[in-house]
C-alpha positions, 0 to 999 in steps of 0.5 A: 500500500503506498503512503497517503499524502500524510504519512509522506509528511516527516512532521505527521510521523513524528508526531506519532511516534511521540505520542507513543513514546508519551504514552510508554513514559506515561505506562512507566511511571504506572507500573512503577507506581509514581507520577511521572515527575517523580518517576524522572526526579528518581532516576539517575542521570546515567538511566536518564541518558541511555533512554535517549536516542541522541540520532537527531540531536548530537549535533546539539547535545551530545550524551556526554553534555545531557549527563553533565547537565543532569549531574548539575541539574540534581544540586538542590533537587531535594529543596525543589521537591519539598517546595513542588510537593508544598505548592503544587505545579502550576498547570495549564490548559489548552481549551481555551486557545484552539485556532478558529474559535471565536473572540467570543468563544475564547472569552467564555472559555478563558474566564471559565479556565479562571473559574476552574482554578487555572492561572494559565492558558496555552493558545495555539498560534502560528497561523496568521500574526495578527490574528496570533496577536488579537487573540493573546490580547483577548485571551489576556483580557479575559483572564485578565477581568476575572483574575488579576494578574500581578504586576511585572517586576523586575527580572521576572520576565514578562507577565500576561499584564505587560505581553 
């Protein structure tokens, strides 16, 4: 059978293998018994690494560089987890921000993603600039109305107030 107009694309193959690999991370960490964080945050750098295929990156990260970044990444690892486990991890969720939806539609899912607790919201982009613009504009203002965001303060990057 030959390959439909999809499955000629690289983009389209890649994505799927790693929806599968997802999902093998993802059954992992079930049978281990952890969140996958925790199952991540527990292994060594070394069993990290040797679950690279580095094929396609070794041009910018060598497995030598990903464990010496890994060793480095493990200093203060533990205080990062008590605060993790004290606080939580902000989530985010990407209902709000599908392309093709409406100003109006976008408002209304914005500030029900406030209501739901969330404090960020994750908008696909890349179709049109302007359109791009408007709609993190309208997504801000939503958010905006229900949940004020803080003022940006120096050296904290950018907040959805000053975008």
């Amino acid at each position: 059978m030959a390959p439909g107009p999809l499955t000629r694309q690289p983009g389209v193959m890649h994505m799927a293998i790693g929806a599968v690999v997802n999902a093998v991370w993802d059954l992992a960490a079930k049978r281990a018994g952890k969140p996958l964080w925790q199952l991540l945050a527990d292994a060594t750098p070394e069993w990290l690494v040797s679950q690279v295929d580095f094929r396609y990156i070794a041009d910018a990260l060598t497995p030598e560089a990903a464990l010496a970044l890994l060793r480095q990444g493990r200093r203060g690892a533990a205080a990062r987890e008590a605060v993790l486990r004290e606080r939580g991890f902000p989530g985010y969720t990407t209902s709000p921000g599908w392309l093709g939806y409406s100003d109006e539609k976008l408002t209304r899912l914005a500030r029900a993603t406030v209501a739901d607790g969330f404090t960020q919201i994750k908008l696909k982009v890349g179709a049109d600039l302007a359109d791009d613009i408007r709609r993190c504009r309208t997504a801000r203002e939503a958010m905006t109305a229900v949940w004020p965001c803080p003022p940006r303060t120096a050296g904290s990057g950018t907040s959805a107030r000053t975008a």
